[in-house]
TORDOVO-484397 format. One record per atom (N, C-alpha, C): atom name; z, x, y. Coordinates in steps of 0.05 Angstrom, whole numbers, plus 5000, padded with zeros to 4 digits. Layout:
// TORDOVO-484397
 atom   up east north
   CA    Z    X     Y
...
This chain:
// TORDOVO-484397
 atom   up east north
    N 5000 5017  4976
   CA 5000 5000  5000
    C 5000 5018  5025
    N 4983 5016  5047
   CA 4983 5029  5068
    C 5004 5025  5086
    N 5021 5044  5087
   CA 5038 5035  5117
    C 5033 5028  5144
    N 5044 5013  5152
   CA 5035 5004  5180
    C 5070 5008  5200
    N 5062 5018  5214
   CA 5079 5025  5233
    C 5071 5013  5264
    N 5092 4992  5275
   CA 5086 4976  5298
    C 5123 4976  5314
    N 5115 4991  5334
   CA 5135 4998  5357
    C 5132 4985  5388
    N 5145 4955  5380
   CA 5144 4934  5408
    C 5165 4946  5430
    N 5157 4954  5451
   CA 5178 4965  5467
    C 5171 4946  5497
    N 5189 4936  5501
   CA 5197 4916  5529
    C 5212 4925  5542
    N 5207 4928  5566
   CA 5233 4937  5585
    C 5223 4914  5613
    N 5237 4900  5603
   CA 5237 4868  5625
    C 5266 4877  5642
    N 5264 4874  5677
   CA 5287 4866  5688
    C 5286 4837  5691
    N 5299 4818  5692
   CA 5306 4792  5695
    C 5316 4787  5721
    N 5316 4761  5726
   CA 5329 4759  5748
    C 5354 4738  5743
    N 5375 4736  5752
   CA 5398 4715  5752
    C 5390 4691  5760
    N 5404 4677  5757
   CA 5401 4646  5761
    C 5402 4633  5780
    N 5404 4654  5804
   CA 5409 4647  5833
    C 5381 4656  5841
    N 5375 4670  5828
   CA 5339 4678  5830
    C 5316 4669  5825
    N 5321 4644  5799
   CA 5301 4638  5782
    C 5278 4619  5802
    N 5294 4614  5819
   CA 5272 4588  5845
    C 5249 4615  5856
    N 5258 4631  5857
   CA 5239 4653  5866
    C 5208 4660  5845
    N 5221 4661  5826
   CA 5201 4667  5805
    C 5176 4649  5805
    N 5156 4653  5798
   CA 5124 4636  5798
    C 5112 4645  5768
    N 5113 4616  5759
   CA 5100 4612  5733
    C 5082 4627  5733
    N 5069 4651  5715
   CA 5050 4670  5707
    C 5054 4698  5691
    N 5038 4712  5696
   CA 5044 4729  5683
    C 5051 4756  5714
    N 5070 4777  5685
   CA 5085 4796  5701
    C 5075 4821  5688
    N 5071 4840  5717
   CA 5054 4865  5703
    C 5081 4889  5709
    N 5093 4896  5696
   CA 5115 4916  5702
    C 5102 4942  5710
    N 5098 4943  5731
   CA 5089 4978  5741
    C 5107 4995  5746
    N 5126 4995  5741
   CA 5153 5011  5744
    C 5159 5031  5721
    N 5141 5024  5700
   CA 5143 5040  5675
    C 5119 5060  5666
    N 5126 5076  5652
   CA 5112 5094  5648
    C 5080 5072  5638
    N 5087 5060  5627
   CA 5060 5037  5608
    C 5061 5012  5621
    N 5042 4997  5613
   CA 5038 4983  5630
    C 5053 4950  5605
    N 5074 4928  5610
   CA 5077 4907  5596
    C 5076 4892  5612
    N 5048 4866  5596
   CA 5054 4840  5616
    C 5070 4825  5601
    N 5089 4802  5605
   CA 5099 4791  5606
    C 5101 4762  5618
    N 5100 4739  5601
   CA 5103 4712  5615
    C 5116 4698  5628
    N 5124 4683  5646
   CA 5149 4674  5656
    C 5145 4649  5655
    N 5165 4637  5641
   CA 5162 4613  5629
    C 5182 4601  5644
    N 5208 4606  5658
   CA 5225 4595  5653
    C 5218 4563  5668
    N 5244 4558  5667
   CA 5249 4527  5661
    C 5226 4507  5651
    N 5212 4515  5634
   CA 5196 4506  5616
    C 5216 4499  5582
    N 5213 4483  5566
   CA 5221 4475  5538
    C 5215 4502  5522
    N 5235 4515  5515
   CA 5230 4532  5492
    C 5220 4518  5460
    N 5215 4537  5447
   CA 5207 4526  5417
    C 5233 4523  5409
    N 5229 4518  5388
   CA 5256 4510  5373
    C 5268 4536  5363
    N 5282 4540  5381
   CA 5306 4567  5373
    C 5324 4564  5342
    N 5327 4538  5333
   CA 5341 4530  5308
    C 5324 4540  5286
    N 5296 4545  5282
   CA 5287 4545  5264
    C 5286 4568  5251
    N 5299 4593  5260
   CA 5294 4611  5256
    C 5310 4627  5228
    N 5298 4634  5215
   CA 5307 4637  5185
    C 5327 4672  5168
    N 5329 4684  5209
   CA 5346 4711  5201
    C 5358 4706  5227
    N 5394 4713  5231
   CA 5410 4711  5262
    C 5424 4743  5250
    N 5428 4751  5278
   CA 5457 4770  5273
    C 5459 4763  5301
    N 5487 4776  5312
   CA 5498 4769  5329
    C 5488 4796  5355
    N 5489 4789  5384
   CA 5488 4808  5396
    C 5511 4820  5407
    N 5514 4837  5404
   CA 5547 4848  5406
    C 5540 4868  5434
    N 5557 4868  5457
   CA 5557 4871  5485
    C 5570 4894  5493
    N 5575 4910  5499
   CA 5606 4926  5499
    C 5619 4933  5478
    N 5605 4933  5453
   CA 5630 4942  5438
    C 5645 4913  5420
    N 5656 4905  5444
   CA 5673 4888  5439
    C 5668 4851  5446
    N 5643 4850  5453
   CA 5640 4824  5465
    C 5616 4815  5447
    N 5614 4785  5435
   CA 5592 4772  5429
    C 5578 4752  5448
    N 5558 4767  5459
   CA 5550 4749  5480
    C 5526 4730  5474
    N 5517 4737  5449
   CA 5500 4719  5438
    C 5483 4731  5410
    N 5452 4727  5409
   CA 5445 4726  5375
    C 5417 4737  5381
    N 5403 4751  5370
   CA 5383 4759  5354
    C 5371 4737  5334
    N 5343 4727  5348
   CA 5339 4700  5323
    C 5318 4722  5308
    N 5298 4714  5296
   CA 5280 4724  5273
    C 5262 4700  5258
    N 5244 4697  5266
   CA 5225 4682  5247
    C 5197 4685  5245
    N 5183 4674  5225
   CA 5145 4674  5223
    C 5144 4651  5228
    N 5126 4652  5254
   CA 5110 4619  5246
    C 5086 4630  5249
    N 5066 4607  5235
   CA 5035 4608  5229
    C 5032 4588  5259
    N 5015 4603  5261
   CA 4993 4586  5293
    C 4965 4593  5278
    N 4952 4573  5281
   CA 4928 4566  5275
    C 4911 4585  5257
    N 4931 4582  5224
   CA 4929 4595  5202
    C 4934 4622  5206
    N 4950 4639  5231
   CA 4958 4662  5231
    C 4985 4674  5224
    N 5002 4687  5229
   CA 5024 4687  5221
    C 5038 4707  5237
    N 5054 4695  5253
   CA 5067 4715  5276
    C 5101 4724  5268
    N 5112 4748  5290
   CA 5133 4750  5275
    C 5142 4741  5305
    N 5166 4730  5309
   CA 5186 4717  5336
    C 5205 4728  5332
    N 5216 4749  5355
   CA 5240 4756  5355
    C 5250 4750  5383
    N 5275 4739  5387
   CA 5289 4727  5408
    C 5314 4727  5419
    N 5311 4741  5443
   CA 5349 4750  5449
    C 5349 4723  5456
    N 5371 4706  5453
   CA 5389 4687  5462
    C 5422 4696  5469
    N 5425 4687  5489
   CA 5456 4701  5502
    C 5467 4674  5506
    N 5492 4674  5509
   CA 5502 4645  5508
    C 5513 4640  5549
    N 5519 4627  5551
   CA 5525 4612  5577
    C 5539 4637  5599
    N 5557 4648  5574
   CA 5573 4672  5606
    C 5557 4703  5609
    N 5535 4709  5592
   CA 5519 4730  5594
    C 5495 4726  5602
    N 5474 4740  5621
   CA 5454 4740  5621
    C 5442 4763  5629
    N 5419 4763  5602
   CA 5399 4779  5602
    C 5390 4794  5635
    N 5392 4819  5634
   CA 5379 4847  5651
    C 5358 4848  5644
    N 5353 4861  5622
   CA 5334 4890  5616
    C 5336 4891  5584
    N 5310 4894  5568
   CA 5312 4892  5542
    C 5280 4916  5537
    N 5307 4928  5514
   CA 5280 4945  5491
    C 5283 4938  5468
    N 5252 4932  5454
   CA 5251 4926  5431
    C 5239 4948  5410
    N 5249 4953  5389
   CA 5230 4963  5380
    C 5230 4947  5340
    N 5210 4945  5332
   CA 5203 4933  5311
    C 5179 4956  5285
    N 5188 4955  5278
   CA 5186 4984  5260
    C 5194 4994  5231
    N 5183 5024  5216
   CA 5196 5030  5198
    C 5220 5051  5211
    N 5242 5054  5202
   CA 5256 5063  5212
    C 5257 5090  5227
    N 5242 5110  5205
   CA 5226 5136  5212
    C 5221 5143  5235
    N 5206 5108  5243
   CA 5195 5116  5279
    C 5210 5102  5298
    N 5233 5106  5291
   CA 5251 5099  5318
    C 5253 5117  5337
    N 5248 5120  5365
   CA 5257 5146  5379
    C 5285 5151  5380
    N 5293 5182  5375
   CA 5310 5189  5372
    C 5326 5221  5385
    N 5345 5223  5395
   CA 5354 5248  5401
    C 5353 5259  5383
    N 5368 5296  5390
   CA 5364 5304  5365
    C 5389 5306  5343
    N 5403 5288  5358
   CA 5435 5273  5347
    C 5433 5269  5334
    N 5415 5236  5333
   CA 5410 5219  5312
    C 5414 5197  5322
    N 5416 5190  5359
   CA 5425 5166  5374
    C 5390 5156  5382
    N 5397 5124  5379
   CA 5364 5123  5400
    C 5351 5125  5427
    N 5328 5125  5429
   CA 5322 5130  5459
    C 5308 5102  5468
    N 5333 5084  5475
   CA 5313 5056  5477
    C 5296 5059  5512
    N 5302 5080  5530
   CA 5285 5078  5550
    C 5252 5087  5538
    N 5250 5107  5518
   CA 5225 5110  5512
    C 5214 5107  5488
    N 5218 5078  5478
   CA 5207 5055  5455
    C 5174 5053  5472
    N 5159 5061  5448
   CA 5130 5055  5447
    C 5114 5029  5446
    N 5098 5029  5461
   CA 5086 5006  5455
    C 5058 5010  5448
    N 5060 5008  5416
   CA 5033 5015  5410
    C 5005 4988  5401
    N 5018 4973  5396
   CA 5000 4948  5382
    C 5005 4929  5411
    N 4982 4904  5403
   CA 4986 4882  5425
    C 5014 4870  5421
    N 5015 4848  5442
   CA 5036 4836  5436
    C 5047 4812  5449
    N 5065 4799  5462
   CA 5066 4771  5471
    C 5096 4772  5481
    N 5109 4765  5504
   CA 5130 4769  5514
    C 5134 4748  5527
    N 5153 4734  5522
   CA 5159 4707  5535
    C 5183 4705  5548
    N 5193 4704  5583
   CA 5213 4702  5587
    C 5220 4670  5590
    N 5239 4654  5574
   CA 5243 4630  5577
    C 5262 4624  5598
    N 5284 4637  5604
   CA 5295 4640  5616
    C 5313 4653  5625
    N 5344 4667  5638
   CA 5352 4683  5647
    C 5372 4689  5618
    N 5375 4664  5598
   CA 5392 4672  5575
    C 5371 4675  5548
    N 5342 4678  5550
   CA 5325 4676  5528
    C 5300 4683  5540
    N 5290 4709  5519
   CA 5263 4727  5518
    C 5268 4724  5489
    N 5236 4713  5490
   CA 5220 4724  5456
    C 5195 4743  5464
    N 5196 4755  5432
   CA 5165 4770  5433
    C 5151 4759  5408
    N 5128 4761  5410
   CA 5108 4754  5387
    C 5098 4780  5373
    N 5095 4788  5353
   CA 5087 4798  5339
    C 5064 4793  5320
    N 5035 4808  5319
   CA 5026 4792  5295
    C 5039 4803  5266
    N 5050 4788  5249
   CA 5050 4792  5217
    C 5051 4809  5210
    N 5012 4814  5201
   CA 5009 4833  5203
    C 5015 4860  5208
    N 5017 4864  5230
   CA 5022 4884  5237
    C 5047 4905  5219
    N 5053 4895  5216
   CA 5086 4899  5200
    C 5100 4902  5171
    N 5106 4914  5149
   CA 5103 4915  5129
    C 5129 4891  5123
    N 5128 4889  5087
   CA 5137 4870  5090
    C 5169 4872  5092
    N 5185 4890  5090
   CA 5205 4897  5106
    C 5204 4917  5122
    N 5226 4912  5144
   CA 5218 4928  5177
    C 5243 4932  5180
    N 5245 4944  5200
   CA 5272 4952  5210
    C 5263 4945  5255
    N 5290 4928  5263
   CA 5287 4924  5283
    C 5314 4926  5299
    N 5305 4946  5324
   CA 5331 4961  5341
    C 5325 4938  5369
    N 5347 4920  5375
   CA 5350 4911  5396
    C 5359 4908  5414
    N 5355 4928  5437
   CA 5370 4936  5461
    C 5368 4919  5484
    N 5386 4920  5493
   CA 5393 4902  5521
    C 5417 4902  5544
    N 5409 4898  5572
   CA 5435 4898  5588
    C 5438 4873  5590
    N 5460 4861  5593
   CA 5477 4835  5606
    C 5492 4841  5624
    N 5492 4816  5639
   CA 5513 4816  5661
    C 5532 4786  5666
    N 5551 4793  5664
   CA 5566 4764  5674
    C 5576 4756  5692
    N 5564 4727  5705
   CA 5559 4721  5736
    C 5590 4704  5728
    N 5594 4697  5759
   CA 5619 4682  5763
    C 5610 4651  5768
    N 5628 4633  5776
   CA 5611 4621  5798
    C 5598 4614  5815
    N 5608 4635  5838
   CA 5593 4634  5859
    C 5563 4661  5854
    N 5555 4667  5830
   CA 5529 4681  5829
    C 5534 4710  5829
    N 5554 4718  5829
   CA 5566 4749  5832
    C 5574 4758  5803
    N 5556 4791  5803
   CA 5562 4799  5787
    C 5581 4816  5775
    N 5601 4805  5758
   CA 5631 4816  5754
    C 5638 4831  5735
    N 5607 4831  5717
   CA 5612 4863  5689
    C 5581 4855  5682
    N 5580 4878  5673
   CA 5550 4892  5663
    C 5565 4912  5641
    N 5540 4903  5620
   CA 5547 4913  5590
    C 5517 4921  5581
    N 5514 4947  5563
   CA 5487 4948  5547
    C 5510 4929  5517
    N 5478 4916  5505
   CA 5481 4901  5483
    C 5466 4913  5465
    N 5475 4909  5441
   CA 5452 4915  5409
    C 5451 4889  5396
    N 5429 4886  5377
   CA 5432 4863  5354
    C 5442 4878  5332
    N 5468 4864  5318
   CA 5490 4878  5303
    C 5472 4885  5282
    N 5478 4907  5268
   CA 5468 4920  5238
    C 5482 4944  5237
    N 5469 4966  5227
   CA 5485 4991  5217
    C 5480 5010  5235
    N 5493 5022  5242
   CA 5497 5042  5265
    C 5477 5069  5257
    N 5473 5077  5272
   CA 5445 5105  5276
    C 5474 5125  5267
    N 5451 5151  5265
   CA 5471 5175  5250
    C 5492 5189  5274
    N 5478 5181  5301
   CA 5486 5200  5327
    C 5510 5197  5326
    N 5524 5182  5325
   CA 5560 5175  5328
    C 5558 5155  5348
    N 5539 5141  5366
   CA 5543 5119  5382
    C 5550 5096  5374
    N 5557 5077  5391
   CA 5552 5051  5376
    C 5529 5029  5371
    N 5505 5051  5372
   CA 5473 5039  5387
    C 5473 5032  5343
    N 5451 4998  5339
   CA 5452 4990  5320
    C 5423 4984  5312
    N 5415 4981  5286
   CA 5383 4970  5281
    C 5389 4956  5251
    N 5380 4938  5249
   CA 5377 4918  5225
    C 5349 4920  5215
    N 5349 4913  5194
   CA 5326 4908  5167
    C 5318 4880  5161
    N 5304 4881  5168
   CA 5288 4837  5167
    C 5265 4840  5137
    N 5270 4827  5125
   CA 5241 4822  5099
    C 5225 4796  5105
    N 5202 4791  5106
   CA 5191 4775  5108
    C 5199 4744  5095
    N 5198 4758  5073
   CA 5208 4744  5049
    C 5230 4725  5057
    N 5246 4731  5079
   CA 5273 4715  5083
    C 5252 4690  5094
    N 5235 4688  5100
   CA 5226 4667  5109
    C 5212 4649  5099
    N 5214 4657  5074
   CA 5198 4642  5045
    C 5215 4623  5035
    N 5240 4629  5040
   CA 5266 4615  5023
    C 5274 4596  5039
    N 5259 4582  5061
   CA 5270 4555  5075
    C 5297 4566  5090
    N 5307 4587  5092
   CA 5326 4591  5112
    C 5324 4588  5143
    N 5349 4591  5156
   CA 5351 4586  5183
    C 5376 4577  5184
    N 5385 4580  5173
   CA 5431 4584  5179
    C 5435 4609  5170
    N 5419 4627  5168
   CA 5429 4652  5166
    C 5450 4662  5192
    N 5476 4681  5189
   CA 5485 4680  5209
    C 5495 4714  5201
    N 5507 4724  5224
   CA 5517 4751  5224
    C 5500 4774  5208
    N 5476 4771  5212
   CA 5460 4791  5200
    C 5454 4794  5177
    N 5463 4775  5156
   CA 5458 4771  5120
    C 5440 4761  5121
    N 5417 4770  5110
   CA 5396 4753  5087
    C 5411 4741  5067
């Protein structure tokens, strides 16, 4: 079987919720980065159904905070078969800044620790980036692209607003799995396709 190696790297800033009236439905060309990601801005538009998704682990914030989940699923669009991965943060966190990378493990960037380098995650294949809103970004993946188990590192900043719109802590986040060799607490999980054969979608805390 030929390996295929596919490294989705996003580095979206977001804006808070005191912001989102500013934003204009379309697409976003990030020139701030070495490469070029566009990105959609969907928000206050109906997301897909976030429930359906057939792999969760939790996004763990600081160490010590669960500020929300890592979904995981394939859906087929018009007999194709995509892969959806989706930060969701819950009500007191919201999404900054996110790197993705989706991959065999091999090609994760890495110090020469053994910690990752989520500022310089590759973006080598197409791809699909959807900001729904200030607590939810998905990316599309095709299938394809991807063998049929992968390994996926998901980096992110949060911040938690008060009520009056002020920001009162900022945290980098991971989607929970097994820790890299460096000694950090930076994390990457293992997704099989296959989990999505078995009618799941209550998967929770990172178990297949």
């Amino acid at each position: 079987m030929i390996k295929k190696t596919f490294i989705a790297i996003i580095a979206i800033g977001l804006l808070n919720s005191c912001q989102t009236d500013d934003l204009q439905l379309g697409e976003i060309e990030t020139n701030s980065y070495e490469f070029t990601v566009k990105t959609k801005d969907l928000s206050g538009l109906v997301s897909r159904n976030s429930e359906s998704a057939c792999y969760s682990t939790p996004l763990i914030a600081g160490q010590n905070y669960t500020a929300g989940r890592i979904d995981v699923e394939i859906v087929n669009e018009e007999g194709v078969d995509f892969v959806y991965i989706t930060y969701l943060t819950n009500e007191e966190w919201v999404l900054k800044l996110t790197h993705l990378y989706a991959g065999d493990k091999e090609g994760i960037p890495e110090t020469k620790k053994g910690n990752p380098k989520p500022g310089v995650f590759e973006k080598r294949m197409d791809y699909e980036a959807n900001v729904i809103s200030d607590f939810e970004v998905e990316y599309k993946i095709p299938a394809e692209a991807l063998n049929d188990c992968f390994h996926i590192a998901a980096h992110c900043e949060v911040v938690k607003i008060d009520e009056k719109g002020n920001e009162i802590q900022r945290e980098t986040g991971w989607g929970e799995g097994e820790e890299f060799e460096g000694g950090s607490w930076a994390m990457y999980f293992e997704f099989c396709k296959f989990s999505c054969e078995t009618g799941g979608g209550d998967d929770t805390g990172g178990e297949k």
